[in-house]
C-alpha positions in Angstrom: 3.4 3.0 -2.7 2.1 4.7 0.7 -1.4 6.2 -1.5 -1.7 2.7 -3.5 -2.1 0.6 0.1 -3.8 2.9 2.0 -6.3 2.6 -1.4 -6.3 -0.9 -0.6 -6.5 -0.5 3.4 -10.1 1.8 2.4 -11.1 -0.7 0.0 -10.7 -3.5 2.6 -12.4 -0.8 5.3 -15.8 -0.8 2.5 -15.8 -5.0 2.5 -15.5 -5.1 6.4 -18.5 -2.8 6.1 -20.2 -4.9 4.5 -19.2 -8.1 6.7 -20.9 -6.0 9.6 -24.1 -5.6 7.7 -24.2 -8.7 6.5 -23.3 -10.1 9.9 -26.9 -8.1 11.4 -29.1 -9.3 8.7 -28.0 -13.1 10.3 -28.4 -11.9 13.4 -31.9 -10.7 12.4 -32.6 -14.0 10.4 -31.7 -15.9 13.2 -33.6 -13.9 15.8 -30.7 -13.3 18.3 -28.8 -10.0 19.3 -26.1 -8.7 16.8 -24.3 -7.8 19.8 -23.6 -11.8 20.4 -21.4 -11.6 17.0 -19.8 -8.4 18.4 -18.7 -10.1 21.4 -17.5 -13.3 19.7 -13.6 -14.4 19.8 -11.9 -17.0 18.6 -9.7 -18.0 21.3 -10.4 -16.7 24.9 -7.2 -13.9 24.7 -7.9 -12.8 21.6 -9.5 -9.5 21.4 -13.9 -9.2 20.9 -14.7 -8.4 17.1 -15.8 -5.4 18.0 -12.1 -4.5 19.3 -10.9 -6.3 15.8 -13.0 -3.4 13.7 -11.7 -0.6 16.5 -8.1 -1.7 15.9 -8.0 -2.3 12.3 -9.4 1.3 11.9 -6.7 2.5 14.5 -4.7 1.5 12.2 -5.5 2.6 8.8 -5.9 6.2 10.2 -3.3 6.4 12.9 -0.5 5.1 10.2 -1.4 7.2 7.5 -1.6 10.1 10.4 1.7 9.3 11.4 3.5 9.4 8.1 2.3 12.8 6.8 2.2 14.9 10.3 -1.4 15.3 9.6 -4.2 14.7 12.5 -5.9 12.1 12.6 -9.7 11.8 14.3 -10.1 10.9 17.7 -12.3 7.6 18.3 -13.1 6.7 21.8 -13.9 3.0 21.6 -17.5 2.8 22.9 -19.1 1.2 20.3 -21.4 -1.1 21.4 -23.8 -1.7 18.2 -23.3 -2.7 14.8 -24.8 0.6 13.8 -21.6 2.8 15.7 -19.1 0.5 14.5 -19.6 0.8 11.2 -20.5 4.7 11.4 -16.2 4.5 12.8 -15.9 3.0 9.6 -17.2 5.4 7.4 -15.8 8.1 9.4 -11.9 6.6 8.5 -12.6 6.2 4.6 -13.7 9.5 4.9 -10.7 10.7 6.4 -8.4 8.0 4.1 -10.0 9.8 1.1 -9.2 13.0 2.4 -5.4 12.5 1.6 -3.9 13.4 -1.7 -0.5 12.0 -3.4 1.5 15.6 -2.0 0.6 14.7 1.4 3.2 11.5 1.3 6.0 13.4 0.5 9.2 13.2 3.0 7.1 10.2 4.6 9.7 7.6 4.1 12.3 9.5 6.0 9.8 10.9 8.6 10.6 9.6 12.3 7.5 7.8 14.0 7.4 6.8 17.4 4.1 5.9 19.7 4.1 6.0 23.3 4.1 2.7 24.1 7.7 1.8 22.2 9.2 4.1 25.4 10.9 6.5 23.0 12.1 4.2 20.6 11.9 4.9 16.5 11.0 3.7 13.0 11.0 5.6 9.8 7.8 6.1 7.9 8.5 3.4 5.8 9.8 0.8 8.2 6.6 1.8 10.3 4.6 1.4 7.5 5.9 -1.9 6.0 6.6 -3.6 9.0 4.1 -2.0 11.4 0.6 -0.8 9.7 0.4 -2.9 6.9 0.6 -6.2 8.7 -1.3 -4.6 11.9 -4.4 -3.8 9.6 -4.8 -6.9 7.8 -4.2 -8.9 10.9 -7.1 -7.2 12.3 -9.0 -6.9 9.5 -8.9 -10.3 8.7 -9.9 -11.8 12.3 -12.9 -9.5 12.0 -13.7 -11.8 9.2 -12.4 -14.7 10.6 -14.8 -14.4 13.5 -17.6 -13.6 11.8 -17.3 -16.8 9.5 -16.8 -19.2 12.4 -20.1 -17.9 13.7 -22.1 -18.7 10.7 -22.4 -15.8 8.6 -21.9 -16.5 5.0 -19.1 -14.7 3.9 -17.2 -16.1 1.3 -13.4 -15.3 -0.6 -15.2 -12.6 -2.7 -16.4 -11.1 0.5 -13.3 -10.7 1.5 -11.6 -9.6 -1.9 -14.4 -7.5 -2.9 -14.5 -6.2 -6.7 -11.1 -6.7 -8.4 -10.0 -4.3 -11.4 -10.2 -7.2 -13.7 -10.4 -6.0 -17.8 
């Protein structure tokens, strides 16, 4: 289960990808500052897209880190341009990939806390069912969300990406 929807959470990484390049070639078409997209919200406390991208990644590599014990990459949120969020991008389906089916073992049952739970617990799999999948896609999804409401032509498909239709 845990290497099938991390599959999914580094297949949905590639499509926001390409939401971000697709999102500078308006930007370009339209003669204005990519940035502008960047710092777009929908609601006034919601977080900047570029925080959306930032926390969706958080995400995919800070729960898969959790569940196996393994180390995840360090990502200081700075990113500023198109460019350097979507070079954080790359850099967590690179480390997504890096995982094998071994590395889940004993994940269920592993205990996962976070400092800001103030030393409360989940297992790996309530963390992961109830914490990282939701988290991702919630993020994930208002990164496409705000994108859209800003004009850039992203459709379902965008958002699905290829399926494994035969």
């Amino acid at each position: 289960m845990y290497q099938e929807l991390f599959s999914q959470m580094k297949k949905q990484l590639g499509q926001l990808d390409k939401w971000l390049d697709t999102a500078e070639s308006y930007a370009k078409t339209k003669n204005f500052d990519a940035a502008v997209l960047l710092g777009s919200r929908l609601a006034p406390d919601q977080f900047a897209c570029s925080r959306q991208v930032q926390i969706a990644c958080d995400t995919a590599k800070l729960g898969i880190s959790r569940i196996t014990g393994k180390e995840a990459p360090s990502h200081p949120d700075t990113e500023t341009t198109v460019a350097e969020l979507r070079a954080r991008v790359a850099s967590v389906i690179a480390y997504l990939d890096s995982f094998k089916a071994s590395d889940f073992e004993g994940a269920a049952t592993r205990v996962v806390t976070q400092p800001r739970w103030e030393g409360k617990t989940m297992t790996g799999h309530d963390y992961f069912i109830e914490h990282v999948v939701p988290n991702f896609f919630f993020h994930a999804t208002h990164v496409y969300a705000i994108l859209r409401h800003n004009g850039v032509a992203l459709g379902k498909g965008d958002y699905l990406g290829t399926l494994s239709k035969k």
